[in-house]
N, C-alpha and C positions, 0 to 999 in steps of 0.2 A: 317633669318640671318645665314650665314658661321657659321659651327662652327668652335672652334681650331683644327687643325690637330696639333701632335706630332709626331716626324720626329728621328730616331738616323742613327746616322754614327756607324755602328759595324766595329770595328777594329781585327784582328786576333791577338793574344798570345801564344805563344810555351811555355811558361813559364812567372813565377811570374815578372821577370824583366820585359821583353817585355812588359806586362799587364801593369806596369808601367808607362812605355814610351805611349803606347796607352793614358793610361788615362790623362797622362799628355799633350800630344798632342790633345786632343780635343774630345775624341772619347765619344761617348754617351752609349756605351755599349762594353763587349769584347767578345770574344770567345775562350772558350781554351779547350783541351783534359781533358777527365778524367784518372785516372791511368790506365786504361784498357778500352775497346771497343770502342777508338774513329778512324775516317776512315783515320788519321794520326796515325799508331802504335807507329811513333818514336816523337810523340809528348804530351805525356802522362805528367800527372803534379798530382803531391802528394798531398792527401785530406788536409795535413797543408798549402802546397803554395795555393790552391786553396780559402782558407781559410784566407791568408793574401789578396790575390788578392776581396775578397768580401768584405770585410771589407774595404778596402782603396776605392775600385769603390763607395760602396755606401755612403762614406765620401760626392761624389761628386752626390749621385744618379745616376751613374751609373751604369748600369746590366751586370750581369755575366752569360752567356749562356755557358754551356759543352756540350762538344761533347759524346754522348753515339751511336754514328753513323755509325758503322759496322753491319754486318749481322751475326746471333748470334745461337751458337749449341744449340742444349735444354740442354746440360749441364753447359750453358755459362748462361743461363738466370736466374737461382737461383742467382748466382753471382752480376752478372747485375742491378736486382734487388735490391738485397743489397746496392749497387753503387748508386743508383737512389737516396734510403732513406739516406745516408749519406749525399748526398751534397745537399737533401732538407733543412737535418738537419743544410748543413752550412748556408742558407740564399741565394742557387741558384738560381738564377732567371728563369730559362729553361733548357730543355735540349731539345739537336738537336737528333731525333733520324732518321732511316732507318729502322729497321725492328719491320712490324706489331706488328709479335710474344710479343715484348715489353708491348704494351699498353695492353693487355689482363693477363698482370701481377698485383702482387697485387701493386702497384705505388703510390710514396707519392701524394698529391694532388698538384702534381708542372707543371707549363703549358708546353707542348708538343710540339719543334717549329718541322715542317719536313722536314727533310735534303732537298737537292738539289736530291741527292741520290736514293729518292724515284722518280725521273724522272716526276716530276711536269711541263707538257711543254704543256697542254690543260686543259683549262675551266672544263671541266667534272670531272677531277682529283682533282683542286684545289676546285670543290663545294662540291667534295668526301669529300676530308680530315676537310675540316671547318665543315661537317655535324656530320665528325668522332671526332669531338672536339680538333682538333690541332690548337692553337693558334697562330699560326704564320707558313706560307709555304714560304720556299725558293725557287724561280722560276729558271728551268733552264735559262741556260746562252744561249740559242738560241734564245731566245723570241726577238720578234721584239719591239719597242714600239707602237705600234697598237693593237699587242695580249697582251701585258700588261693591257694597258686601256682596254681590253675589258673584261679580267680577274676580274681586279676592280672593274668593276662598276658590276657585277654580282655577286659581292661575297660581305663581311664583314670581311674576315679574314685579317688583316694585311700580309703584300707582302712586302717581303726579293728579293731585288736582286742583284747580283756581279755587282762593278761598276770599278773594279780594280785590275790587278794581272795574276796567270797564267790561261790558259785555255787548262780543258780537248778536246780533239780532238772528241769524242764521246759523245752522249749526256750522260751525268752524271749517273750510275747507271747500263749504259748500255753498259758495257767495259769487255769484258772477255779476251782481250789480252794477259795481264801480264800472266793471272791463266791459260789459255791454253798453253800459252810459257812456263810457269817455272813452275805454281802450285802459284803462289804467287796472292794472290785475292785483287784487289781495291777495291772489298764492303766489304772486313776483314780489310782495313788498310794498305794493303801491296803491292799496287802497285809497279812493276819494270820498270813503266815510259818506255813502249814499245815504247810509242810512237815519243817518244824522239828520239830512235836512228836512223842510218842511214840506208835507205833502196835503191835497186834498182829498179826502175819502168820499166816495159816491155810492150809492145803491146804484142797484143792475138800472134800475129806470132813470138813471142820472140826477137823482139828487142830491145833494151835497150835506154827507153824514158832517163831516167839520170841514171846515176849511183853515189851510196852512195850518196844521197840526204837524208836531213831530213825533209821528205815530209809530215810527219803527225805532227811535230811538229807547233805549231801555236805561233805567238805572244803572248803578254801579251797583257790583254785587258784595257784599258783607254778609261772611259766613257764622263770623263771631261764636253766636250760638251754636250753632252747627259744630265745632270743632273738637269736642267731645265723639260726637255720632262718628265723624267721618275716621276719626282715630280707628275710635270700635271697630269701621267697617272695613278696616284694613291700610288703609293711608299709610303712604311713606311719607310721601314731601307734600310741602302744603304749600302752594305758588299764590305767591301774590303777581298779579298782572301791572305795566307800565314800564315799559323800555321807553316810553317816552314821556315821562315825569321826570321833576326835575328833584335832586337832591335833596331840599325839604320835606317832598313829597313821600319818598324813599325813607327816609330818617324817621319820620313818626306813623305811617303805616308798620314799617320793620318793626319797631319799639313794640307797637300795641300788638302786634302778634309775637312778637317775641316773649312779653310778659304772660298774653295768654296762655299761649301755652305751656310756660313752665309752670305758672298754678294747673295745668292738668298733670304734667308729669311729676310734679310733686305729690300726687295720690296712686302713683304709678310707677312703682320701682323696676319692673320686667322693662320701663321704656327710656331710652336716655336719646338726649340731643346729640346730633353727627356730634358739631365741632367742638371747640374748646372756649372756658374763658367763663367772667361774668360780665354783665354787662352793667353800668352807675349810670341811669340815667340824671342830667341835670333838669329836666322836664317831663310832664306827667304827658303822654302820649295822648292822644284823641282823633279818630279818624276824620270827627264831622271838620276837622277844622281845617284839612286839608282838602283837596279838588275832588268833588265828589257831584254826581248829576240825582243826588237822593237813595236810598240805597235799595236793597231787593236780597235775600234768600237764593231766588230764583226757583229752580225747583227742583231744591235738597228735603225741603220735607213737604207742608199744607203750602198750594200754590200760593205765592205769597203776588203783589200788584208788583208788575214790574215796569211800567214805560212809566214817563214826565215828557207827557207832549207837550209842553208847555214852551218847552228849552229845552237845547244838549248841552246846556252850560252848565257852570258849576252851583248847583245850589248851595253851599255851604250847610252852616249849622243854622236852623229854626234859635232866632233871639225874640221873639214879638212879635209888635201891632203897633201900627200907629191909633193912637187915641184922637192926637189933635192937629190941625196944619195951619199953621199960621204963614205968612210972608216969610219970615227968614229962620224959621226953625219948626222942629217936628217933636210932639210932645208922646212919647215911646209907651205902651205897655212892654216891661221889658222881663224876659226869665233868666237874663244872663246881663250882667254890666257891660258896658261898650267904652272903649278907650279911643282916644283920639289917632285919627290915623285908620280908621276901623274901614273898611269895603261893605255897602251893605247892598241887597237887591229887593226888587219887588216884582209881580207881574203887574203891568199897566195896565189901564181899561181897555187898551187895543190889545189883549190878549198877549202881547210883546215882553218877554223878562227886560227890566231896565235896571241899573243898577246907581249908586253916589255915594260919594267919599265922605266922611265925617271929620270935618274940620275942628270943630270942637265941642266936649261933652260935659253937659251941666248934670248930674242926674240922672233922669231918664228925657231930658232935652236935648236931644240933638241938633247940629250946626250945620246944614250939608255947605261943604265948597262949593257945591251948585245944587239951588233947587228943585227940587225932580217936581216933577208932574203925577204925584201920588193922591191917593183918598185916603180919608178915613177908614179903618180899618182893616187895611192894607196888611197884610203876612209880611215880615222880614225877613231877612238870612242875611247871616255876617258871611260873606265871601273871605274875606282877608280878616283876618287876626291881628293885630299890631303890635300886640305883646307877646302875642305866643311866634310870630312870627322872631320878633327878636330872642326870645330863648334859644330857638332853633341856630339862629348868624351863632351865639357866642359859641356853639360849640363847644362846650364843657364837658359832656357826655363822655366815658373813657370807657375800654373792654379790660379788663384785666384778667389776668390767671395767679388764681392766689398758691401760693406757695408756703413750705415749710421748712425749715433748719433742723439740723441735726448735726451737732459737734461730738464727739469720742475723742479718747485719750490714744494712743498710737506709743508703744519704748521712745519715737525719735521725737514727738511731738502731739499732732493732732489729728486727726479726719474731720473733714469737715461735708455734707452734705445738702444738696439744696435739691428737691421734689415736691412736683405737683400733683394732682389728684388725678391725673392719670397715666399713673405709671413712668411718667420719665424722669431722671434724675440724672446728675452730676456728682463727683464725689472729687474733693482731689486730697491727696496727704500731706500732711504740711509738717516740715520740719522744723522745728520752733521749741527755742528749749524753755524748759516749764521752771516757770518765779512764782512763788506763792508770793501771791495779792497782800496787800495790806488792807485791802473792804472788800464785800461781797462784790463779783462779777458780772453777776448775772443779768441785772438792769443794763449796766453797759454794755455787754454783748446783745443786748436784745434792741438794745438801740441801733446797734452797729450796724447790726445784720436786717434791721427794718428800715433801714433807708434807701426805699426801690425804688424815688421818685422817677426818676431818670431811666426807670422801666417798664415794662407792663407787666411787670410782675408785681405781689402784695401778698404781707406776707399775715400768716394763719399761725400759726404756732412755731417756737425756736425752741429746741432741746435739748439741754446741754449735761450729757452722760457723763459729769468730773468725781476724780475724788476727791475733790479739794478745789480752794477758790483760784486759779491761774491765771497772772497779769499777762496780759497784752495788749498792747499799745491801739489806739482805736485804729493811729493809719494803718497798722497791717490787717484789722478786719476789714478795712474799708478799701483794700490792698484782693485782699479772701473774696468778698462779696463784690466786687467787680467780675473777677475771672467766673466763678462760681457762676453768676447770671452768665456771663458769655457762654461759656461752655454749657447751659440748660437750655439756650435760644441751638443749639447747633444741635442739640441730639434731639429735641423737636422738630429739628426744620429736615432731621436726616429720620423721625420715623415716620413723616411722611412721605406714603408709599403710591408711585400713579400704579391706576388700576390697568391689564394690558388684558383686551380682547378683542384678538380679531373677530370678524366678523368673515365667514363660511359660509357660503354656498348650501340652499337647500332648496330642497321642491315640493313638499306638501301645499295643498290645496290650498288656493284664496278662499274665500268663503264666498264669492259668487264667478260664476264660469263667465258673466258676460259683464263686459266695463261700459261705465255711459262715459261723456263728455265731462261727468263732474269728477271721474275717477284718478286723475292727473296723471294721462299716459301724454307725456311732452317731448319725449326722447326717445331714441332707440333702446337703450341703457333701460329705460322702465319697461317697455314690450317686451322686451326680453329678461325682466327680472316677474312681469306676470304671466308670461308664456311660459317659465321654468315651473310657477306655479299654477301651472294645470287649468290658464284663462284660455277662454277657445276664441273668446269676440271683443275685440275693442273698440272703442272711439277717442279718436284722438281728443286733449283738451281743446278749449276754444284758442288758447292761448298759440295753439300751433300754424306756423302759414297754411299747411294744407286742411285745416276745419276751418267749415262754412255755418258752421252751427248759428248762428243769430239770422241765418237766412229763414229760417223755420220757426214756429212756436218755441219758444223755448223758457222753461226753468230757469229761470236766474237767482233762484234760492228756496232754499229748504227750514223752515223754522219751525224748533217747537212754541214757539210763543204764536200766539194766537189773538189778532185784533179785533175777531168775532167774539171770543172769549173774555178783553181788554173791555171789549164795548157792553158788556153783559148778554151777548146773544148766544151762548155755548146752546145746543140742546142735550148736552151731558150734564148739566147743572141745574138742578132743581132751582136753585135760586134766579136762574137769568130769567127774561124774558122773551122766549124764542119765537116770540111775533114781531119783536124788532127789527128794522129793514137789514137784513147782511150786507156787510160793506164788501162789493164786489170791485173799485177800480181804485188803486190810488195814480194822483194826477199828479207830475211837475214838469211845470214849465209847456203845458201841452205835451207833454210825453205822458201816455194812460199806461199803466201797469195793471195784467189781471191777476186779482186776488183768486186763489183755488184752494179749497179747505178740505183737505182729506182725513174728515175727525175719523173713521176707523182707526189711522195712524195717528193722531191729536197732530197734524202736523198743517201749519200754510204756507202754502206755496206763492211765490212771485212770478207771472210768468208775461216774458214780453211778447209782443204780435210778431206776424213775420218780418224777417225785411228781405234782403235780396238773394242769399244763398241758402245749400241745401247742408244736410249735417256730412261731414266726410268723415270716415271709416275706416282702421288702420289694415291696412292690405299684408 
């Protein structure tokens, strides 16, 4: 027989609010920074919000995963540490880490899920860390679903993958852009989003493929369709990405993947959602309408286009065209009605995204508050919503857990019972001596006992096992049906259970005997959690004082995205045209980056010129 799989939607949290919004929105579990070391710096949340945020998730059995997921000084891990056993202490449910050096700390007994960060993108790695006792691996966001499924069915570790949101240009982990450009490290938390900006592309003879293009910026990714496959292919949790989105943003991405997938597991009885509850949306969910840079697949099935060099801003949702421009209004071909207060954008004839507010809407005539510098036939996108934005403020949305009654007769009086659909319940015996009614009871009692306003509970059915009709007065059901809810929130909130495992020492093989600079040896504490594991040769990260590495050629990223491939010049694709000049240098600001295409691996590389050190090497 199938057994049940258990399935969560992890939603992202910047803060206590958001967490909120997540949890109310559907989400099965959250994810949020800790006050220190998570690979958002500027997403850090104080061990009291952290603290309210666990307590309200597990109302709903919902889990609360932290990020402890930067690459860590040996002066940082005493600290770190400490950090770990604090928010065991609060009833955490996991913690996302990246650096080895961690687990070979003294560590509460709390499960170890592994970053994306840790560059999880082959078989070998993912049977690494499940041997190394991490509960849960976040798979990069490259994986097709065929290396998915094949990951699965070879392993046992529950499988994390993004199904939603922004996407790094590099494979995860393996970015030294920022920290070579500025000094600012994405495995510390402090990305400066290089890849965002705008670059010039040159052929090897220095012509200039585009100029100011944002050529490594990628869309956001929407799996949507995918979420079916990825189930199939083994899926536990399905992560939507943005610890730094704000609460709106959280609330109607959560909704629309919360919906989805309960139309999958409604054809799906072997698979049920972690948590508890349903969810009343007061608005219909839509991702376009939130912060989105256009969306992308990426590459879960047929390579789908994934960059908008245009912009890394939000393009919102495709509404039209302008048809006409007069002085002080714009006459719309419009697919979607616009409301006053609306945000809309265009790209300018300077190649430039410009955006203007819509003051007021006649039809498909618009007002801008100020008049842009638009043509004729110009593409639109609603950035801001005005109505959908205000659905969002009232907050009307509720989770509840619908519940049932059950009264019996008892020699002294009554029993009375209140249970929800899974498994917990309240029972208390009520002493109450029995008056035959002068009218039927039953509406009354059924009234009694269905006024949960004042809870999150709702109720499903009341059933009342009498042999006869018996008065009693409404204040004592409404007496019953207080205590009853209190005592159903307490044997819920006591059958949740935190998960305890330590994390033990082991020594089977890494999957490679020699580490480069990209491998995040930062600490002594990782040297010797890769040297337990049978690594013969290291290199420190860049991030350490004693590596020189930017003295030398170096790597500063690994992508499987491909701007040879973007530009139509693949020689794997019968369709490109591989006479096309290959884009060998992207330019900013006078700083040249060399482009290096290793299609054997479909992979391209970033790599900067020398400068004044050499690479150093852990002794």
């Amino acid at each position: 027989m199938p057994r049940l799989r258990t399935i969560e939607l992890l939603a992202p949290a910047k803060n206590a609010e958001t967490a909120r919004q997540a949890i109310l929105h559907g989400a099965d579990a959250v994810y949020m920074g800790a006050p220190r070391f998570g690979a958002r710096a500027s997403a850090g949340n104080s061990l009291d919000d952290i603290a309210e945020v666990v307590s309200e998730a597990h109302a709903w059995h919902v889990k609360v995963y932290v990020t402890l997921n930067s690459l860590l000084h040996d002066e940082e891990l005493p600290e770190a540490t400490a950090l770990a056993w604090d928010l065991w202490a609060l009833g955490v449910d996991a913690l996302i880490v990246q650096d080895m050096g961690l687990t070979t700390c003294d560590l509460p007994p709390i499960p170890l899920h592994a970053s994306t960060q840790t560059n999880n993108r082959s078989l070998e790695k993912v049977q690494f860390l499940e041997k190394a006792g991490f509960s849960q691996v976040v798979l990069a966001r490259e994986l097709s679903i065929d290396q998915i499924s094949e990951i699965a069915e070879q392993t046992n570790v529950p499988l994390e993958v993004f199904i939603h949101g922004a996407l790094c240009v590099s494979y995860s982990g393996q970015c030294y852009l920022s920290h070579a450009l500025g000094g600012r490290s994405a495995n510390r938390g402090e990305c400066a989003q290089s890849c965002r900006l705008p670059y010039d592309v040159l052929a090897e003879d220095g012509t200039t493929l585009l100029k100011q293009k944002h050529v490594l910026s990628l869309r956001d990714l929407n799996a949507t369709e995918y979420l079916e496959a990825l189930l199939d292919a083994g899926v536990t949790s399905f992560k939507i990405e943005g610890r730094l989105k704000d609460a709106g943003y959280v609330a109607n991405v959560t909704a629309w993947y919360h919906q989805a997938l309960n139309r999958l597991l409604e054809q799906r009885p072997m698979c049920q959602r972690s948590s508890m509850g349903q969810v009343k949306l007061a608005f219909t969910p839509d991702v376009y309408k939130s912060f989105n840079r256009g969306f992308t697949t990426y590459f879960l099935g047929t390579r789908a286009p994934m960059n908008n060099r245009d912009t890394p801003k939000s393009l919102g949702e495709p509404v039209g065209a302008v048809r006409r421009v007069h002085k002080d209004r714009l006459e719309l071909l419009l697919k979607t009605p616009l409301t006053n207060g609306d945000g809309l954008s265009f790209l300018g004839s300077d190649g430039v995204f410009a955006g203007f507010r819509v003051n007021r809407v006649e039809g498909t005539t618009v007002y801008p508050a100020t008049m842009p510098a638009i043509k004729e036939g110009s593409r639109l996108f609603r950035t801001f919503d005005q109505a959908f934005d205000k659905q969002l403020e009232r907050r009307e949305t509720r989770r509840v857990l619908p519940v049932q009654w059950l009264c019996w007769e008892t020699p002294d009086g009554f029993a009375l019972e209140l249970s929800d659909c899974h498994g917990h319940k309240a029972v208390k015996r009520l002493i109450y001596p029995k008056i035959i009614a002068e009218k039927p009871q039953r509406d009354q009692v059924i009234l009694q006992l269905g006024r949960l306003g004042q809870t999150r509970f709702v109720m499903t059915a009341c059933l009342l096992d009498w042999s006869a009709e018996w008065f009693v007065p409404a204040s004592v059901w409404s007496n019953w049906r207080r205590e009853l809810c209190d005592a159903l929130e307490r044997v819920i909130r006591l059958a949740y259970k935190q998960t305890f495992v330590p994390f033990k020492p082991t020594s089977h093989a890494f999957p490679e005997a020699t580490l480069t600079y990209m491998d995040h040896v930062l600490n002594e504490a990782s040297k010797r959690f890769f040297s337990d594991h049978q690594v013969k040769h290291m290199a420190w990260a860049p991030e350490h004082q004693a590596s020189t590495q930017y003295a030398s050629e170096t790597t500063v990223m690994i992508n499987k995205y491909c701007l040879k491939y973007e530009l139509g010049g693949c020689p794997r694709e019968v369709s490109h045209q591989t006479d096309k000049p290959t884009p060998a240098w992207l330019v900013y600001q006078g700083r040249k980056i060399r482009l290096l295409f290793v299609c054997k691996r479909c992979e391209m590389r970033l790599v900067l010129e020398p400068s004044r050190t050499v690479q150093g090497a852990v002794e």
